[in-house]
VONU-941832 format. One line per field, with one value per residue (C-alpha): residue number from 0; residue in three letters; z negated, y negated, x. Coordinates in steps of 0.5 Angstrom, whole numbers, plus 2048, in hexadecimal, padded with zeros to 3 digits. Layout:
VONU-941832
k <- [NUM/...]
r <- [ALA/...]
c3 <- [Z/...]
c2 <- [Y/...]
c1 <- [X/...]
END
This chain:
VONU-941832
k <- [0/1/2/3/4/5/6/7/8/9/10/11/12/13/14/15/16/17/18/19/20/21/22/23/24/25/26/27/28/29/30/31/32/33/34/35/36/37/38/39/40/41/42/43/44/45/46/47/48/49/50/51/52/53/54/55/56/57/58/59/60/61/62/63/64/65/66/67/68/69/70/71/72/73/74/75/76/77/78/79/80/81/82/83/84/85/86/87/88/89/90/91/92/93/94/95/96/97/98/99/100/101/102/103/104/105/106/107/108/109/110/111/112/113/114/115/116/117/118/119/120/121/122/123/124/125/126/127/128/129/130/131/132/133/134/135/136/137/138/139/140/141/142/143/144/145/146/147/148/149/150/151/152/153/154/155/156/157/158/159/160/161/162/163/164/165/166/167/168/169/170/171/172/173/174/175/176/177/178/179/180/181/182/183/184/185/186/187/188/189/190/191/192/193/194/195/196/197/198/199/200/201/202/203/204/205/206/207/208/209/210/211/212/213/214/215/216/217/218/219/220/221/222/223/224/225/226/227/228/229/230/231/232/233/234/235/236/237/238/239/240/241/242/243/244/245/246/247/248/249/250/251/252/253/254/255/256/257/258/259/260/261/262/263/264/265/266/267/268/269/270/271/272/273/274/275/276/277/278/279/280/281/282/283/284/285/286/287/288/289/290/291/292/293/294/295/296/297/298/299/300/301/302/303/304/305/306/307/308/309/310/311/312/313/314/315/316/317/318/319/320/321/322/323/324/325/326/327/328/329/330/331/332/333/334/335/336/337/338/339/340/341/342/343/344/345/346/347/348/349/350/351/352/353/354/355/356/357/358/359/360/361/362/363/364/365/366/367/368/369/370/371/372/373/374/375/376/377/378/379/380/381/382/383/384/385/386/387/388/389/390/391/392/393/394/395/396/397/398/399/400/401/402/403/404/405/406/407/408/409/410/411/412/413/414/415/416/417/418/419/420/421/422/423/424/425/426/427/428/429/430/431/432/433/434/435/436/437/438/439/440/441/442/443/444/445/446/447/448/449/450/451/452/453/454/455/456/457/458/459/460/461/462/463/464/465/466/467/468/469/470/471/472/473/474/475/476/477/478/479/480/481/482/483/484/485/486/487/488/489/490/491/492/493/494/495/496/497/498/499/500/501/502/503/504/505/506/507/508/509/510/511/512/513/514/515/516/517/518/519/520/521/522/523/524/525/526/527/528/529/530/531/532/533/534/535/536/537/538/539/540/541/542/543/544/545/546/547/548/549/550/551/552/553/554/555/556/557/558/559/560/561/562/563/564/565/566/567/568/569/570/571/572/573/574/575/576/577/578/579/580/581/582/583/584]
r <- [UNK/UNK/UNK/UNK/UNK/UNK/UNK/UNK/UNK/UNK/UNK/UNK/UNK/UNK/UNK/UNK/UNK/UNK/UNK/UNK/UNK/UNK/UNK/UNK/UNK/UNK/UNK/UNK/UNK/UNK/UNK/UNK/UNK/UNK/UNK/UNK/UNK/UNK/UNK/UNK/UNK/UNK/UNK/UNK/UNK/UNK/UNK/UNK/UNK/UNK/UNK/UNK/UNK/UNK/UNK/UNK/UNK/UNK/UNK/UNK/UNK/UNK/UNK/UNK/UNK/UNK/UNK/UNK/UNK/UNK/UNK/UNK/UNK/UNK/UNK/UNK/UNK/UNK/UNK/UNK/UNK/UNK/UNK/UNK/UNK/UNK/UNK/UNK/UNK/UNK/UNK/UNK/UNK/UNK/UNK/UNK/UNK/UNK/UNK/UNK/UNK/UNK/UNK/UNK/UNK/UNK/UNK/UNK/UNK/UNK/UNK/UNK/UNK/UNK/UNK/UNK/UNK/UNK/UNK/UNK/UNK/UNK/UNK/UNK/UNK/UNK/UNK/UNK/UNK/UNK/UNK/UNK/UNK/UNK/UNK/UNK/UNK/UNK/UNK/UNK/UNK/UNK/UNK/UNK/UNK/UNK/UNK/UNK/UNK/UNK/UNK/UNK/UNK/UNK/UNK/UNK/UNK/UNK/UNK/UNK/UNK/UNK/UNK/UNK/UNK/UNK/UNK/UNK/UNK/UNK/UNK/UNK/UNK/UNK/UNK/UNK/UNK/UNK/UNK/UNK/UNK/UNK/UNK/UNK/UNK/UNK/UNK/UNK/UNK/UNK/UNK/UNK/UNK/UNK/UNK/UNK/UNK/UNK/UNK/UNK/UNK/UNK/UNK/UNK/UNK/UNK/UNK/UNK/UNK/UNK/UNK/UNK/UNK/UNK/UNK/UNK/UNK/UNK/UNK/UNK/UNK/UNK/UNK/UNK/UNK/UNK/UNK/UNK/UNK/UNK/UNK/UNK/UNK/UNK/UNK/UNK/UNK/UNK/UNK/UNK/UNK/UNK/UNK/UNK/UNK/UNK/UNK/UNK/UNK/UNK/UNK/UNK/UNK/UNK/UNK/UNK/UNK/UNK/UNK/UNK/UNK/UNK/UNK/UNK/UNK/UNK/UNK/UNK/UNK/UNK/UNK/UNK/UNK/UNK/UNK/UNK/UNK/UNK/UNK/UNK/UNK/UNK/UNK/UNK/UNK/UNK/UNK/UNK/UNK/UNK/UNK/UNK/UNK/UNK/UNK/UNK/UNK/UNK/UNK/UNK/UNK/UNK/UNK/UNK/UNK/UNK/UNK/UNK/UNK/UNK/UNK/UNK/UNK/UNK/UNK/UNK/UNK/UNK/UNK/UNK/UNK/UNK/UNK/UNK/UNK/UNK/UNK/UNK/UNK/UNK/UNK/UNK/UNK/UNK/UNK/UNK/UNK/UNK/UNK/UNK/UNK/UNK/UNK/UNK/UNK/UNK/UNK/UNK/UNK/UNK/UNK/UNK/UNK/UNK/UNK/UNK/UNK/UNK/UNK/UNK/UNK/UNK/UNK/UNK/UNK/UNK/UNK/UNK/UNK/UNK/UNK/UNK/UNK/UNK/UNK/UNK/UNK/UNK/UNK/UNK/UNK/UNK/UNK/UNK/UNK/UNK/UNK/UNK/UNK/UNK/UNK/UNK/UNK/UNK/UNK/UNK/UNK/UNK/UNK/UNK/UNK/UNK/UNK/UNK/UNK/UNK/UNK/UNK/UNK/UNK/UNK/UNK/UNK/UNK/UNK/UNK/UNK/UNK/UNK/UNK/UNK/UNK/UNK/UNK/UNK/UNK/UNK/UNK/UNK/UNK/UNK/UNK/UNK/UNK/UNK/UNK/UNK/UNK/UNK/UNK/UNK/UNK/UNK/UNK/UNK/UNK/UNK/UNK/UNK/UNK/UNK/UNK/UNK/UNK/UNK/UNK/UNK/UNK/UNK/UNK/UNK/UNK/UNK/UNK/UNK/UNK/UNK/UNK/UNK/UNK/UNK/UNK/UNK/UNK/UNK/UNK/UNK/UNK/UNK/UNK/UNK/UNK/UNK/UNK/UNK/UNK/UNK/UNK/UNK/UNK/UNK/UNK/UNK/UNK/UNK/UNK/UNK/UNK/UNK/UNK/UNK/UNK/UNK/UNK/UNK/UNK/UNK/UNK/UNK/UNK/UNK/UNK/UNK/UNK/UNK/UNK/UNK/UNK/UNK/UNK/UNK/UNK/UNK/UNK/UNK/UNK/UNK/UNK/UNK/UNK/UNK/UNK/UNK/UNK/UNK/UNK/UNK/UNK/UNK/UNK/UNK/UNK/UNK/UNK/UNK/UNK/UNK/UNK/UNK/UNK/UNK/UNK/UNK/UNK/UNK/UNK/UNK/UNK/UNK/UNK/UNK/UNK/UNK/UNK/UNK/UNK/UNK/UNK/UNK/UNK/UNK/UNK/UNK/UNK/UNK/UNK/UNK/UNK/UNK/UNK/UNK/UNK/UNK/UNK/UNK]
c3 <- [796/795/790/797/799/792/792/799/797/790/794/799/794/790/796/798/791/791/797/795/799/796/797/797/798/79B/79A/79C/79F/7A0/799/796/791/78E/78E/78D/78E/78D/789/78B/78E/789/78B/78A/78F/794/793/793/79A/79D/7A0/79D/7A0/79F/7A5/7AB/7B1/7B2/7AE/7B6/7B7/7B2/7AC/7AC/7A7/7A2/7A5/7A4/7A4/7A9/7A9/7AA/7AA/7AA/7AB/7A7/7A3/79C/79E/798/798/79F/79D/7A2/79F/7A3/7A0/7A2/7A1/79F/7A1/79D/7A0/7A1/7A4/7AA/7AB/7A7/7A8/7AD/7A5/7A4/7AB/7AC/7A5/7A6/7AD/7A8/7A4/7AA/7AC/7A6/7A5/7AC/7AC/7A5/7A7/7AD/7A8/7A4/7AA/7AC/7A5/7A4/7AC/7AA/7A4/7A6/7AC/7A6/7A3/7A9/7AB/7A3/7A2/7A8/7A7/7AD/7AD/7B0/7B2/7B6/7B8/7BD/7C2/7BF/7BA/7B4/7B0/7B1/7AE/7A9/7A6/7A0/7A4/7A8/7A2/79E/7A4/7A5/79F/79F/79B/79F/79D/79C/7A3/7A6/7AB/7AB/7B0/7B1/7B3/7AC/7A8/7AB/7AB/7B2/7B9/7BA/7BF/7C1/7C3/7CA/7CB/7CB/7D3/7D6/7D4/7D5/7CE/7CB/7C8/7C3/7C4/7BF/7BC/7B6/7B4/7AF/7AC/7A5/7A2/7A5/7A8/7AD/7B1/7B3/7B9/7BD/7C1/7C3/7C7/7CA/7CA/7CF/7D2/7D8/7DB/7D9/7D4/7CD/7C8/7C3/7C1/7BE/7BB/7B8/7B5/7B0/7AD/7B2/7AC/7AB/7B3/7B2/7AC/7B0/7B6/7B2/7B0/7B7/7B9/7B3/7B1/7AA/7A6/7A4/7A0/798/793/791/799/797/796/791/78B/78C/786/78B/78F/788/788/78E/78D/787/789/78F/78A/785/78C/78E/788/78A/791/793/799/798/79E/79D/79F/7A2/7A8/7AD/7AC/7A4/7A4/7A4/7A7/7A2/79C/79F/7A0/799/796/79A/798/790/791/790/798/799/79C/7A1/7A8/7A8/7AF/7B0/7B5/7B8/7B9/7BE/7C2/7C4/7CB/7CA/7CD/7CA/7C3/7C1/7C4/7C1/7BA/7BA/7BF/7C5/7C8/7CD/7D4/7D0/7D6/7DB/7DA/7D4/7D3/7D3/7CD/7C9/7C4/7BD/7BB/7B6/7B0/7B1/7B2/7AB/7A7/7A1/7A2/7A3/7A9/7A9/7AE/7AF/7B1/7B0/7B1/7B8/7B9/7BD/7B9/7BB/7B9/7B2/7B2/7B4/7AF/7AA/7AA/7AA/7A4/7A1/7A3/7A3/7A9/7B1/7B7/7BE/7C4/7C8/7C2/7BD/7B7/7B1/7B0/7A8/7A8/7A1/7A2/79E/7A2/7A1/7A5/7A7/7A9/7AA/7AB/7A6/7A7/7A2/7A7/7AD/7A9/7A9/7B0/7B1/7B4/7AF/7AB/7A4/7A2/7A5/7A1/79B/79C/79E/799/793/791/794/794/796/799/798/79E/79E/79D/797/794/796/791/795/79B/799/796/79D/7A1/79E/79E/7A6/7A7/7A4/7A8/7AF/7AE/7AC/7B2/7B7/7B4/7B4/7AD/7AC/7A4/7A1/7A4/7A2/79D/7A2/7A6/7A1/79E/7A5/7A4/79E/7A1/7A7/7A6/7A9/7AD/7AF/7A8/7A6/7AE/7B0/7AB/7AC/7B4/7B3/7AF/7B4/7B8/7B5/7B3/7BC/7BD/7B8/7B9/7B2/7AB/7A9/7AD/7AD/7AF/7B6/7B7/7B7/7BE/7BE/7BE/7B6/7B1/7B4/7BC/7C2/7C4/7CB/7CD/7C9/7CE/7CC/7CB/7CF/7CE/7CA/7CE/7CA/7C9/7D0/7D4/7D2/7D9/7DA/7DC/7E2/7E5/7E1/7E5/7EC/7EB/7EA/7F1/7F4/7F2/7F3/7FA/7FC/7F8/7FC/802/802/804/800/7FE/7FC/7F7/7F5/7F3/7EE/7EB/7E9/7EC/7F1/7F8/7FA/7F3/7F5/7FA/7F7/7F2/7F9/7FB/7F5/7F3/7FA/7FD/804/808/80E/814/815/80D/80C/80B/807/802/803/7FC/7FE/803/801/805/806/807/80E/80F]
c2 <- [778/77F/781/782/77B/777/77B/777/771/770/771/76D/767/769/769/761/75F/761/75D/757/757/758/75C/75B/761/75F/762/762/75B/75B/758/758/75D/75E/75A/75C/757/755/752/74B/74C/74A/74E/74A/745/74B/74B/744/744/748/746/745/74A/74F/754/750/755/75C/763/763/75C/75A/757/750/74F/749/742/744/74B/750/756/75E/760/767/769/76F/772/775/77C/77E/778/777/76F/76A/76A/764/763/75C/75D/756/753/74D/747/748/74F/750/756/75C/761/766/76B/767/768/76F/771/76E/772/778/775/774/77B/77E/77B/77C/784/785/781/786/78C/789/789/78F/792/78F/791/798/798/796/79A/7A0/79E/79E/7A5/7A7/7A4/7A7/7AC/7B0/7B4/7B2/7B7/7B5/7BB/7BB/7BF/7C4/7C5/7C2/7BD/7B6/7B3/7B6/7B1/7B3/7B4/7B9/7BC/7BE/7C1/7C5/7C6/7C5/7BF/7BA/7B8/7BE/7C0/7BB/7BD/7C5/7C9/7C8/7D0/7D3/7CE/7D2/7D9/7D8/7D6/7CE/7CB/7C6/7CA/7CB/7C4/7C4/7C7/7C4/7BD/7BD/7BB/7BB/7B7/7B9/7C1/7C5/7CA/7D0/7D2/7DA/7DB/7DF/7D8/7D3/7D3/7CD/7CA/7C3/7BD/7BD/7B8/7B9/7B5/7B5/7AF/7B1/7AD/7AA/7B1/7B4/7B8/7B9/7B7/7B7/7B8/7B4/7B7/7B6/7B9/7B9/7BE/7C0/7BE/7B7/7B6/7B9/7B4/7AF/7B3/7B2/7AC/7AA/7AE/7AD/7B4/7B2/7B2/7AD/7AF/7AF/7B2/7AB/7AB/7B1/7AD/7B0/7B2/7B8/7BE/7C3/7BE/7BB/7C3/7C4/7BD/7C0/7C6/7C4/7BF/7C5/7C8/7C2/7C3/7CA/7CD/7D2/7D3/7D0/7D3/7CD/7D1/7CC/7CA/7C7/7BF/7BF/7BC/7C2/7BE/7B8/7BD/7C0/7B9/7B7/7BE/7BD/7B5/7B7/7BC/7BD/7BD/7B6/7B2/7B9/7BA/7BC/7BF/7C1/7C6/7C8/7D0/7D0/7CB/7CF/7D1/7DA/7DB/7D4/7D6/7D9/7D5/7CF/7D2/7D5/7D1/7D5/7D6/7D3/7D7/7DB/7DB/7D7/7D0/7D0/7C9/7CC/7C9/7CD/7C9/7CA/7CC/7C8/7CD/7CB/7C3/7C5/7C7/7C4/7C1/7C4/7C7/7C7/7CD/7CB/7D1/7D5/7DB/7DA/7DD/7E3/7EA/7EA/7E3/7E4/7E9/7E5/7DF/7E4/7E5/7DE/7DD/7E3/7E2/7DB/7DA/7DA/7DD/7DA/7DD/7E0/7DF/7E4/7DF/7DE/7D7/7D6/7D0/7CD/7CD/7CC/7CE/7CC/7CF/7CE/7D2/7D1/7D7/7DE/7E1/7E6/7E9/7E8/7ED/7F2/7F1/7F2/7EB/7E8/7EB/7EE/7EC/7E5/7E3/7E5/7E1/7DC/7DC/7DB/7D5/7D4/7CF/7CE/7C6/7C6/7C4/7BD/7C0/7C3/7BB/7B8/7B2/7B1/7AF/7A8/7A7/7AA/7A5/7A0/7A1/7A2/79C/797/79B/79B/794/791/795/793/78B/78C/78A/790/790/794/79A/799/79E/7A2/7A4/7A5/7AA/7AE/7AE/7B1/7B6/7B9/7BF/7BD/7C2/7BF/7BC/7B6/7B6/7B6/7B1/7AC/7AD/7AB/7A5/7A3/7A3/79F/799/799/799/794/78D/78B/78B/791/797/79B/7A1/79E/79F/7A6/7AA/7AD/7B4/7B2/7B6/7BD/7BA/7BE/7BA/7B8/7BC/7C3/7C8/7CD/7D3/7D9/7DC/7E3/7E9/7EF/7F5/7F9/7F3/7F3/7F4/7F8/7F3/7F6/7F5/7ED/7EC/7F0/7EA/7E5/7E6/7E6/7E1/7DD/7DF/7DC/7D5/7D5/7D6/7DE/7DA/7E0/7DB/7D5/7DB/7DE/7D7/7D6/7DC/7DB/7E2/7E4/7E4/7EC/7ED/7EA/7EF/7F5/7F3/7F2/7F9/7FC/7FA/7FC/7F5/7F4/7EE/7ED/7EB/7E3/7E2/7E1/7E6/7EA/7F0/7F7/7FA/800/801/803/800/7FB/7F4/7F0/7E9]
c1 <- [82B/82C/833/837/836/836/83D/83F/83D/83F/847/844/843/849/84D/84A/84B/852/854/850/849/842/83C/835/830/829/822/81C/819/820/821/828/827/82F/835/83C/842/849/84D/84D/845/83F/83A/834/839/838/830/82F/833/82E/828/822/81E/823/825/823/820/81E/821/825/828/82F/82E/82F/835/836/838/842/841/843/83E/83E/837/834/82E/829/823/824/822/81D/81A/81A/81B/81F/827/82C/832/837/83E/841/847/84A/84A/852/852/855/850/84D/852/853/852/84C/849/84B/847/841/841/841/83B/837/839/838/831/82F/831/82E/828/827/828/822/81E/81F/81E/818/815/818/813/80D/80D/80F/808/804/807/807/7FF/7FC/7F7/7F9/7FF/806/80B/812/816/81D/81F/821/819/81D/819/81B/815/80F/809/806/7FF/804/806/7FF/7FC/802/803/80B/80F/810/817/81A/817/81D/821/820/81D/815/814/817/812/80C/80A/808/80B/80A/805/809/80F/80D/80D/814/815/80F/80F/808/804/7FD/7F7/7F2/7F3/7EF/7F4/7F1/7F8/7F6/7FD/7FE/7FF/7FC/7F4/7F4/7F0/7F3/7F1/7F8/7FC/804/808/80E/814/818/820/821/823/81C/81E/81A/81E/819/811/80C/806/800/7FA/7F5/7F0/7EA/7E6/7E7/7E6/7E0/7DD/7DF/7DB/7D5/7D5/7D5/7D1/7CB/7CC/7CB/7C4/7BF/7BA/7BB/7B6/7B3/7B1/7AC/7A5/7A0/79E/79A/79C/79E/7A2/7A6/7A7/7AA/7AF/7B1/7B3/7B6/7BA/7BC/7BF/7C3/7C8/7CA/7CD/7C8/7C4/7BE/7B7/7B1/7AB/7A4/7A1/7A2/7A3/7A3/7AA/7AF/7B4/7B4/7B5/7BB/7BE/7BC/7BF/7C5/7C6/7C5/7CB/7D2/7D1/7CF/7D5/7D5/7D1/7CA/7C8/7C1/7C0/7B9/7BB/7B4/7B7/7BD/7BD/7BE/7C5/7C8/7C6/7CD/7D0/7CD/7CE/7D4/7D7/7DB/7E3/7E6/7E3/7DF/7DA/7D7/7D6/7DB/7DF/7E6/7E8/7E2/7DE/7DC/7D6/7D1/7D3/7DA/7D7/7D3/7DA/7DA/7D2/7CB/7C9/7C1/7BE/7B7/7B2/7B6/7B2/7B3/7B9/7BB/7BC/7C3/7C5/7C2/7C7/7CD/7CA/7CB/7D1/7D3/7CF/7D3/7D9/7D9/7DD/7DB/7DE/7DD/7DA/7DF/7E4/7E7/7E9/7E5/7E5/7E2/7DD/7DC/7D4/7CD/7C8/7C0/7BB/7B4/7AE/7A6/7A5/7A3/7AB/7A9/7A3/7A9/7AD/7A8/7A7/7AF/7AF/7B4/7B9/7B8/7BF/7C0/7BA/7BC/7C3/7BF/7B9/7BE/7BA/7B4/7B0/7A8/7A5/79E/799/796/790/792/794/78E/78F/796/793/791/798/79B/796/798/79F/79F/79A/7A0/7A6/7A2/79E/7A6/7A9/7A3/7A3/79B/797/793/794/78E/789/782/77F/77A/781/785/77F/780/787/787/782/785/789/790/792/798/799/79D/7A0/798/796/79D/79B/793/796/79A/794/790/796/796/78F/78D/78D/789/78C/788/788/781/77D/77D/784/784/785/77F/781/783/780/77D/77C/77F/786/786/78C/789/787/780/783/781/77A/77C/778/775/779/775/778/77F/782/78A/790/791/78A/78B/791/78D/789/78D/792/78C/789/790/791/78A/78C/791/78E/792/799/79E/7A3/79F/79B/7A1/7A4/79D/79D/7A4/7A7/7AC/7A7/7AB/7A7/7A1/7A1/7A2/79D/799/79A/799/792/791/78F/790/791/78E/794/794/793/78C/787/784/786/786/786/784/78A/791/797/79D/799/798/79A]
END
């Protein structure tokens, strides 16, 4: 019992000893647990009068008093141990009653018990519902009607970077040096869930994921406002790890041995501990890709995004908007709450451009900016948002000679190329080629569940043999073949499609025979000829012609008149190069 109670009882008993009764308190297991007696009552009398079972029934039903005794009983918990109490008021044998005293202070007892029980209730709840606000990772802000803060979590405090306690009870505008977002909601009512807001203020640089909801009375009047919010870069983490934005690869995945391979590793090892931007530089197929992942996972970087982007698979008009993201509205098609773009995603991890050679001039030159700058700006957008981004890039091919020929920026390079790296050709690591053979030969025979364990030395001295010109992309490919096509443990030559090691490919196209220098014929009369040619395939149908060829059919006919081909009437017949004039249907 708490030191209110233990006051109301110890007058309780006192008063029931005074007046000659006795007193038992019981706990649980209803086992008498204290006894308080009068003059002329033996307490070990009062004990043995009880049943041998203790207090018969349920917590809820009186206590069965001891045979010659009148009994007052009550009925409560100990409030810090929560333990079951019943206390037995016990009249002697010759009383009339307990008294209307008696009755009246054990009222009180019950009451105070009860009322302090519901406050210790009510405390405890308050305190687990103030750690469950306390400890979320979002932040909790509670204002009025009049925007005075009536609640602040400590999350709400850090992105705002206001003391939550101190906060309590002023006005929430003049702790910001910019007007509140949620103000607005006190006329319209009308909340909101997950809105991106970016808030540039002289103090404070926000870009947060909000919700704001309204409590209004029974009138329709908002009385208060709850709201919300997190950073938009945990959002985004959490994005990622859904979305599988994350990389695979480490260095111990790097298969071989060969001394230019070991070099390059090692410079990509040096590169993973700094921040610098970093260009891999190899053909197409050596493992570009993995290297980046393997960098960005050795860094300081690793527990944030990796977004791969293959820039020559980005449609020319959507380039911008993909990397830097676009506003609201800001042209036809655009999602009305605008969307961030893969730089923006990338913050606080590694972006990985891919071919990046394959940008368009004026890309390269916004790229620029963003990697000088370190901060992006939305298509359609003014505001600078600062990205926190280390970017890797990759190209096949020679950027130097591209910058001669004024396709790429001299200056992107140089930003890019702070480290560079060079991944060696298959061919240039012949020796790895088993290790790799071997290496793909258990994944693809594990993965297909074939027992295809070994290649004969005839095939893997042809494997060695052949150039790659697709490089470890090739060779895992070919593996992969042979593991499908093989029904023996042992794969051999004859597993081999037949257009392996210097044989024409069924889908190759011979190209065409080169003309000597006095055939060389202009593209007018090569496109002359190719009308032609396509007017009598199609059996001189305008329309259908203008299809294959791929152009508008007023073009078609403008083509027509100025070759000076004419059309008989009925759309067949034969050509008149010699006669000028508007063709005849």
């Amino acid at each position: 019992m708490t030191p209110m109670l233990d006051e109301v009882w110890d007058v309780l008993v006192e008063r029931a000893i005074a007046q000659g009764h006795g007193a038992l308190l019981f706990g649980a297991g209803r086992v008498p647990r204290r006894a308080w007696t009068a003059p002329g009552i033996e307490a070990e009398a009062l004990m043995a009068a009880l049943p041998a079972d203790g207090v018969a029934g349920a917590p809820c039903l009186p206590v069965v008093q001891p045979r010659g005794f009148e009994c007052l009983h009550l009925r409560a918990a100990d409030s810090k141990t929560g333990e079951a109490l019943f206390v037995a008021l016990l009249a002697r044998p010759d009383s009339a009653d307990l008294g209307d005293e008696l009755r009246l202070l054990a009222r009180l007892w019950a009451a105070a018990h009860s009322a302090e029980l519901v406050a210790e209730q009510q405390g405890a709840l308050l305190q687990e519902q103030s750690a469950i606000v306390e400890h979320i990772t979002d932040g909790l802000l509670v204002v009025d009607r009049d925007l005075m803060v009536k609640h602040m979590n400590a999350a709400a405090g850090r992105i705002l970077s206001l003391h939550p306690r101190e906060s309590i009870g002023k006005p929430f505008g003049s702790l910001l040096d910019f007007a509140p977002i949620i103000q607005p909601l006190l006329e319209t009512g009308e909340g909101y869930i997950d809105r991106e807001l970016i808030i540039d203020s002289p103090q404070r640089h926000l870009h947060l994921v909000d919700t704001a909801v309204p409590i209004k009375n029974a009138a329709g009047q908002v009385v208060s406002i709850v709201n919300s919010f997190r950073e938009i870069q945990r959002a985004r983490r959490m994005a990622d790890r859904i979305a599988g934005n994350h990389a695979r690869y480490s260095f111990d995945d790097v298969v071989g041995t060969a001394p230019p391979l070991v070099a390059a590793v090692e410079a990509a090892r040096k590169a993973a501990r700094g921040f610098a931007n970093v260009l891999l530089i190899g053909q197409s197929g050596v493992g570009k890709e993995v290297f980046a992942q393997a960098i960005h996972n050795a860094s300081a970087r690793a527990a944030g995004p990796f977004i791969a982007i293959n820039c020559a698979a980005l449609p020319r008009d959507l380039i911008e908007s993909e990397l830097f993201g676009y506003a609201p509205g800001s042209f036809t098609g655009a999602t009305r709450e605008g969307r961030p773009g893969k730089f923006e995603a990338a913050s606080s991890g590694t972006i990985f451009l891919d071919e990046i050679s394959e940008l368009p001039i004026d890309v390269q030159a916004k790229l620029l900016r963003v990697l000088q700058e370190r901060e992006v700006v939305r298509v359609g957008d003014t505001r600078s948002i600062p990205i926190d981004v280390r970017v890797i890039s990759a190209s096949n091919r020679d950027l130097q000679a591209m910058i001669e020929r004024r396709e790429f920026r001299e200056d992107l390079y140089y930003r890019c190329h702070v480290i560079g790296i060079e991944l060696p050709s298959l061919r240039e690591r012949p020796e790895d080629v088993p290790v790799l053979v071997h290496h793909f030969l258990r994944k693809y025979a594990q993965l297909l569940r074939k027992n295809v364990f070994r290649v004969s030395p005839a095939l893997m001295q042809r494997l060695v043999a052949h150039p790659w010109p697709g490089n470890v992309r090739e060779l895992e490919n070919t593996v992969e073949r042979l593991v499908n096509m093989t029904d023996a443990e042992t794969a051999c030559v004859d597993d081999l499609p037949a257009w392996f090691s210097g044989g024409q490919k069924p889908d190759a196209v011979p190209p065409p025979p080169v003309r000597p220098a006095s055939e060389v014929r202009t593209l007018e009369e090569v496109e002359k000829e190719a009308i032609v040619n396509a007017l009598r395939a199609c059996g001189f149908n305008v329309t259908e012609t203008a299809r294959r060829l791929g152009i508008a059919k007023p073009t078609l006919y403008a083509k027509i008149r100025g070759y000076g081909l004419r059309l008989q009437r009925g759309g067949r017949g034969a050509f008149d190069a010699e006669e000028a004039g508007p063709a005849e249907l």
